[in-house]
FIBATOR-898689 format. One line per field, with one value per residue (C-alpha): residue number from 1; residue in one letter; chain; x, y, z negated. Coordinates in Angstrom, 3 decimals. Each point is the difference from the previous one (the first is absolute). Layout:
<sites>
i: NUM, ...
aa: A, ...
ch: A, ...
x: X, ...
y: Y, ...
z: Z, ...
</sites>
This chain:
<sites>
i: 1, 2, 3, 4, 5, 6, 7, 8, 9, 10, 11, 12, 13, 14, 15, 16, 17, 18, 19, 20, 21, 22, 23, 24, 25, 26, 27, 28, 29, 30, 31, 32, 33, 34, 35, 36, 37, 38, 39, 40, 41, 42, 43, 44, 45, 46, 47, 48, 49, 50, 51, 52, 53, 54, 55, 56, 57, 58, 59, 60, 61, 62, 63, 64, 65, 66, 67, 68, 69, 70, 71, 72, 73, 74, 75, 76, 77, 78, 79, 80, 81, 82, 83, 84, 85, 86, 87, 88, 89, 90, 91, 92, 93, 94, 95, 96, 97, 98, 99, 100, 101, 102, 103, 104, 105, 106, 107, 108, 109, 110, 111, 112, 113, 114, 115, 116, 117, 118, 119, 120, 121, 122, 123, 124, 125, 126, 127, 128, 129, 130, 131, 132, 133, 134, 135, 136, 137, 138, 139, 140, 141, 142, 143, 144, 145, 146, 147, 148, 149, 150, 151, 152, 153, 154, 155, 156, 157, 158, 159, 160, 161, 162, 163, 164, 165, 166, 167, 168, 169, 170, 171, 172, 173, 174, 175, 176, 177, 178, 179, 180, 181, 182, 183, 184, 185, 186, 187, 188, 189, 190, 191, 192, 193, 194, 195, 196, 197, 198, 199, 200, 201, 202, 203, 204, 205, 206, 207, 208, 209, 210, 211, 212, 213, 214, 215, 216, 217, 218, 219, 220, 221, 222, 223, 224, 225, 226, 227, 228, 229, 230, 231, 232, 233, 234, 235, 236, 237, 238, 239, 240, 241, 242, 243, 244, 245, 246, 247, 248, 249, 250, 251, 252, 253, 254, 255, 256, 257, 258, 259, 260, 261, 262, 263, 264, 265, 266, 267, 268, 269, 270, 271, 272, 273, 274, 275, 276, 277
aa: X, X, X, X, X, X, X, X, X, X, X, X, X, X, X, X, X, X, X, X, X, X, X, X, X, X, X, X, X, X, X, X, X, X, X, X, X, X, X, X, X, X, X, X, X, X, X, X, X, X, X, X, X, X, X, X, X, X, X, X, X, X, X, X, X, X, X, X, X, X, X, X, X, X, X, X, X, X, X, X, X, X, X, X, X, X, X, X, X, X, X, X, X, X, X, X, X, X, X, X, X, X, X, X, X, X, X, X, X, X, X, X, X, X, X, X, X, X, X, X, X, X, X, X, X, X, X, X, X, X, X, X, X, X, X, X, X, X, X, X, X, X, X, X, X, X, X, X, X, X, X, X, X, X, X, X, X, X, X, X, X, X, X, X, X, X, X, X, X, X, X, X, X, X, X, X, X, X, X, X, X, X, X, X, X, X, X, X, X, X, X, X, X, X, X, X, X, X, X, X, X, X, X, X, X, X, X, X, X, X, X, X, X, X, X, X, X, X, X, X, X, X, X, X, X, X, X, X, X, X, X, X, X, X, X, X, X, X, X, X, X, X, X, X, X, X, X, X, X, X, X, X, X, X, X, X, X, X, X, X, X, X, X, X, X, X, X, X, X, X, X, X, X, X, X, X, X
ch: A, A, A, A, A, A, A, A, A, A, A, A, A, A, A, A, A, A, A, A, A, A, A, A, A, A, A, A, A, A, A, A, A, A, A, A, A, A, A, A, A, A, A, A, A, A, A, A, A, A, A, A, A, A, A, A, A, A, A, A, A, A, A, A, A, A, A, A, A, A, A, A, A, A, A, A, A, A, A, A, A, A, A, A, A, A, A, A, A, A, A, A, A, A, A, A, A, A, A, A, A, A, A, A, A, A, A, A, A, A, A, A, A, A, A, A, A, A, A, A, A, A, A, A, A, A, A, A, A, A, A, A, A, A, A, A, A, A, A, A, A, A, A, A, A, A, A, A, A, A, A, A, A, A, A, A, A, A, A, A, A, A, A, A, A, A, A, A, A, A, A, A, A, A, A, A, A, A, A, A, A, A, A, A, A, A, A, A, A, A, A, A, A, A, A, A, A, A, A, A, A, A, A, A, A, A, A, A, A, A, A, A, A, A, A, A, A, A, A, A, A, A, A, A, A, A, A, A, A, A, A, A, A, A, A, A, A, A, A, A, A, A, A, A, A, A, A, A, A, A, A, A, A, A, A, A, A, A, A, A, A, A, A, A, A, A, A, A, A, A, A, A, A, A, A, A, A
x: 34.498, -0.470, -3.271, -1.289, 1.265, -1.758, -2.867, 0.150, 0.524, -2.873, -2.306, 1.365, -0.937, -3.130, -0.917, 1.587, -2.865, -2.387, 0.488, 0.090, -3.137, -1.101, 0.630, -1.806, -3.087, 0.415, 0.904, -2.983, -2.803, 1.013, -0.465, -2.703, -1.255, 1.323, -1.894, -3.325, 0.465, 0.591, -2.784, -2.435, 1.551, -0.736, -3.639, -0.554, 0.671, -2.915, -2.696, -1.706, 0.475, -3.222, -1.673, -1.497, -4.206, 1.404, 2.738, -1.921, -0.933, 3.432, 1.656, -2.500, 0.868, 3.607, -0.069, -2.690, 3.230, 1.964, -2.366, -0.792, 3.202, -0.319, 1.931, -0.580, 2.638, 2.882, 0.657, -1.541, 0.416, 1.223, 2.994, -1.248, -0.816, 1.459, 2.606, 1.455, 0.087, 1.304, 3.071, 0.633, 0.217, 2.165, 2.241, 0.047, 0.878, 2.893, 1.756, -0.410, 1.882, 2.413, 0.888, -0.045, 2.363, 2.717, -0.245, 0.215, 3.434, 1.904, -2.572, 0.501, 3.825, 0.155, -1.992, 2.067, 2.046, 2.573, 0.715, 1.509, 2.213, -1.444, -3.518, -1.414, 0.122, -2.488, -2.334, -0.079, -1.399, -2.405, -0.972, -0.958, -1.966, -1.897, -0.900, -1.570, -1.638, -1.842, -2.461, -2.298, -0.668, -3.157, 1.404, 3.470, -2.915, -1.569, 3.225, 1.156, -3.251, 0.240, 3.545, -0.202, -4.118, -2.670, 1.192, 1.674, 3.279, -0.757, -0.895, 3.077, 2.280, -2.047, 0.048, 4.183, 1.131, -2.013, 1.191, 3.384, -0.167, -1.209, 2.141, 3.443, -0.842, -0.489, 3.218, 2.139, -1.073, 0.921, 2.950, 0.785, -0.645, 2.367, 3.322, 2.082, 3.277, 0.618, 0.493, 2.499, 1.756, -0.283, 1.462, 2.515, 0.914, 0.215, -3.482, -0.810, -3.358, -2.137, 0.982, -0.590, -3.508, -0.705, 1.568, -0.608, -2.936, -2.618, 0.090, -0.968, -2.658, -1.791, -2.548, -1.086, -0.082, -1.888, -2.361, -0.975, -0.346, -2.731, -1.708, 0.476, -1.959, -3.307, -0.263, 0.053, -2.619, -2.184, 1.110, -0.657, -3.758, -0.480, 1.872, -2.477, -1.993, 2.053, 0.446, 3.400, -1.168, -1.464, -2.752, -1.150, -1.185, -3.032, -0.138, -0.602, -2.420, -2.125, -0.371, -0.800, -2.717, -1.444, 0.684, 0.360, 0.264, 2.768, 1.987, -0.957, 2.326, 2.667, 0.741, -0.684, 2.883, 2.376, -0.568, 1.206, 3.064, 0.846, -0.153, 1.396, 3.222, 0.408, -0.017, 2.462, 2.275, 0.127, 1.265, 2.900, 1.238, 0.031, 2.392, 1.591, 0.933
y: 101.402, -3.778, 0.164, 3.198, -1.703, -3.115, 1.779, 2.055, -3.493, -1.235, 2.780, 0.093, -3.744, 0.433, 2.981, -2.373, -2.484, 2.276, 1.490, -3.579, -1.365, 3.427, -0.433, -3.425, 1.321, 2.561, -2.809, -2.169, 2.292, 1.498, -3.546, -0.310, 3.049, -0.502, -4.040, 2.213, 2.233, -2.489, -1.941, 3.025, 0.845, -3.592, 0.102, 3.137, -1.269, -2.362, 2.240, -1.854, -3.753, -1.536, -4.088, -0.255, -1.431, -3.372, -0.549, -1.780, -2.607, -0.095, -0.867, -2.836, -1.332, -0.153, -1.656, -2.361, -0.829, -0.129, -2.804, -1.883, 0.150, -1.490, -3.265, -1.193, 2.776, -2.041, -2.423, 0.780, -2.369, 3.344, 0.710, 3.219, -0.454, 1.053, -2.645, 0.690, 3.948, -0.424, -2.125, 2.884, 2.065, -1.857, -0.834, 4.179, 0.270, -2.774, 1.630, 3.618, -0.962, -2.241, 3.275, 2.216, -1.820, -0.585, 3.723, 1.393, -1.758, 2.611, 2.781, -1.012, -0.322, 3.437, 1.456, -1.176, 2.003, -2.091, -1.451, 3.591, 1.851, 3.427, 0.598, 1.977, -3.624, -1.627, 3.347, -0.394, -3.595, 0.655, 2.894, -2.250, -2.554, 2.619, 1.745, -3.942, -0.644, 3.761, -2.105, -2.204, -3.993, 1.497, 2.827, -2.242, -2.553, 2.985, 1.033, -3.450, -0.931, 3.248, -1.336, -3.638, -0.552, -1.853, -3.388, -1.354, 0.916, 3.878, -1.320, -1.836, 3.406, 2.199, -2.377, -0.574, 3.722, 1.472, -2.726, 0.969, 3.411, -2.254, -2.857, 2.078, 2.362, -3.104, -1.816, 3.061, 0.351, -4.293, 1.044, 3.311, -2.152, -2.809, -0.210, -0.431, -0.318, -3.146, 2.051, 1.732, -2.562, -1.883, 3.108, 0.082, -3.001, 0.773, -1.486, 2.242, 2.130, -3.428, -2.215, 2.112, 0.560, -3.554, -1.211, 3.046, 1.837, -2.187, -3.018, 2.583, 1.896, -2.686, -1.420, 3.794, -0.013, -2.904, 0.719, 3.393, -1.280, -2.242, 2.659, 2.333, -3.367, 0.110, 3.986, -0.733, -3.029, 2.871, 3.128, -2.629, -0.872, 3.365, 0.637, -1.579, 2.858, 2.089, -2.977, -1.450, -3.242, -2.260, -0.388, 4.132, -0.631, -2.602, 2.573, 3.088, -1.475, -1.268, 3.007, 1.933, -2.746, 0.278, -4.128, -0.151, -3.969, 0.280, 2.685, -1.730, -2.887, 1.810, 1.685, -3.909, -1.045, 2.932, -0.411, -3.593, 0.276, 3.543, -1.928, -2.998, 1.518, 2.280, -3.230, -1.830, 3.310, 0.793, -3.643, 0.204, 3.302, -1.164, -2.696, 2.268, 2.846
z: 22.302, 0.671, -1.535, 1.784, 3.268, -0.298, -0.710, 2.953, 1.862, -1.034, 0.326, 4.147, -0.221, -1.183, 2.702, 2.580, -1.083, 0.126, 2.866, 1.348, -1.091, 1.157, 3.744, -0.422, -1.019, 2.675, 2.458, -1.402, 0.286, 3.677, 1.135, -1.659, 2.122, 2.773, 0.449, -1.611, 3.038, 2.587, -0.931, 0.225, 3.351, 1.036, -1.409, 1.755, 3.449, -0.369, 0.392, 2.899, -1.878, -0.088, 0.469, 3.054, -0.035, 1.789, -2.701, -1.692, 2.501, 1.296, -3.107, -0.244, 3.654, -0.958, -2.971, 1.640, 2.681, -3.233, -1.731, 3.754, 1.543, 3.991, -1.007, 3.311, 1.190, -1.775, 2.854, 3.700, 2.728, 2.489, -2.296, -1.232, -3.439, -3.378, -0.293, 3.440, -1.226, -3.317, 1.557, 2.167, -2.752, -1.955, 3.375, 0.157, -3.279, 0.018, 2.993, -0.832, -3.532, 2.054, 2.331, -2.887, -2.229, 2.721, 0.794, -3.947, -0.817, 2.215, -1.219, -3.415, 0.231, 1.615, -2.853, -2.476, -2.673, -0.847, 3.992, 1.483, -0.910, 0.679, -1.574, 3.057, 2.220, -2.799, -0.820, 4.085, -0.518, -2.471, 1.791, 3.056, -2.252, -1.587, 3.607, 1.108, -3.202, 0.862, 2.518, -1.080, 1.724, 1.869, 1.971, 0.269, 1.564, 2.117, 1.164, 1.318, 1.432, 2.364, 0.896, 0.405, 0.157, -2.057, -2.029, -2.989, 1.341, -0.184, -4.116, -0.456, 1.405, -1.886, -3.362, 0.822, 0.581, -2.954, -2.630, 0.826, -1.863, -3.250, 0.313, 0.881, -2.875, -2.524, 2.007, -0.925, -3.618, -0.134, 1.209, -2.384, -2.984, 0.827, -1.758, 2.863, -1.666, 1.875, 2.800, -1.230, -1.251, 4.042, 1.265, -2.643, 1.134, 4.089, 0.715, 3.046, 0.224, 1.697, -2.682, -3.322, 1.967, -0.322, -2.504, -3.074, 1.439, 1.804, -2.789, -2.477, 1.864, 1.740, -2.660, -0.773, 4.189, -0.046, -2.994, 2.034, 3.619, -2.488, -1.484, 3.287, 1.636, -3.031, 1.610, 3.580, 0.051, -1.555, 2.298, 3.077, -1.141, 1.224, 3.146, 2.026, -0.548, 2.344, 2.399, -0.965, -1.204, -2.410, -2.109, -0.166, 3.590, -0.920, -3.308, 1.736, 2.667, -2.606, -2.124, 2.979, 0.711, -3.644, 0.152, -3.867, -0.297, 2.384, -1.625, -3.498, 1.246, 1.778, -3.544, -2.072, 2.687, -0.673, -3.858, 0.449, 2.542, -2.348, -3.356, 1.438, 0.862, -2.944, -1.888, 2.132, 0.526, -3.388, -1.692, 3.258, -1.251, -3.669, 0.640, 2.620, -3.170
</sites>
């Protein structure tokens, strides 16, 4: 009987495998179909793609700006050159990460798991994040420049409300993945609610804080290179004006300066948050 049973074990474990590696294959070749099909969808809706005649002689005008930048644009006696609009930029960027980080730590403490009780309160939170990560830094920028009119401060709003949805959501998850034991042990203890917040949480959570308000910071000096565009600020303005004039040498070092002040502050950001973590 022992023998007759084991084999019947084995014989249900060997169906089970099958009909495992089975539903893979099955799984494996409907995706396969399924990207086939969206690619021939996607190919299909580019029936009237073509190269314009002056395409040509366009791309050669560009990369002409791209080889003889307008160095002269650097530094202007007026104030208007590509210094003046690359420090606004980075001013937009530094107080839209400044506004956003101050307003995520009550986001990101409300969309925590393990600080409430009751699991509706922090599904409520992340619910909220989610909804203001829905809208991108350009219509945040359109949005504020209807309410508070054309400037870097409409940027820095725009750039500070829409980083909260990514900075409270990666403030939370700090805060999820923290062994907070100390707390426990405060309370235990009579610590009341203020001092186990200071004392357990915040020391633990605060380089992760810090390390994202960083990265948050690399994301915003890009997002605000392109607000001007919509009239909230920065260096987009002097971008878009000389695309729409077809001034190539100009918009050849507009993107030299961005590729600098970008790079630059990768570089910087990134050996802060490595001693940060």
């Amino acid at each position: 009987m022992s023998r007759e049973s084991n084999h019947k074990r084995d014989v249900a474990i060997a169906k089970d495998i099958q009909r495992q590696l089975l539903k893979k294959r099955i799984m494996k070749w409907t995706s396969l179909f399924v990207v086939i099909f969206l690619y021939i969808w996607a190919f299909k809706g580019m029936k009237d793609f073509h190269i314009g005649k002056n395409a040509v002689k366009s791309m050669k005008a560009i990369l002409g700006g791209f080889i003889h930048p307008d160095w002269d644009y650097i530094i202007e006696p007026g104030g208007e050159d590509l210094i003046h609009a690359l420090m606004d930029t980075l001013a937009i960027a530094v107080l839209g990460t400044f506004i956003s980080a101050v307003l995520s730590v009550p986001f990101a403490f409300w969309a925590a798991r393990n600080m409430s009780k009751h699991k509706w309160i922090s599904s409520t939170g992340k619910f909220v994040l989610a909804t203001i990560r829905v809208f991108p830094e350009l219509i945040m920028a359109i949005i504020f420049v209807s309410a508070v009119g054309l400037g870097p401060f409409a940027g820095i709003l725009a750039l500070g409300f829409h980083s909260v949805g990514m900075l409270g959501k990666l403030f939370a998850e700090a805060i999820e993945n923290k062994d907070l034991s100390s707390r426990e042990a405060l309370i235990a203890s009579g610590a009341n609610k203020i001092q186990t917040f200071w004392l357990a949480v915040i020391p633990q959570v605060l380089p992760e804080f810090l390390s994202y308000t960083l990265y948050r910071f690399e994301i915003s000096v890009r997002a605000a290179t392109i607000l001007g565009i919509v009239g909230a600020g920065g260096i987009g303005a002097p971008l878009i004006f000389a695309l729409q004039g077809h001034t190539w040498d100009r918009v050849g070092i507009i993107f030299i300066g961005i590729v600098v002040m970008v790079t630059m502050i990768d570089y910087i950001s990134g050996a802060i948050r490595k001693r940060l973590v």
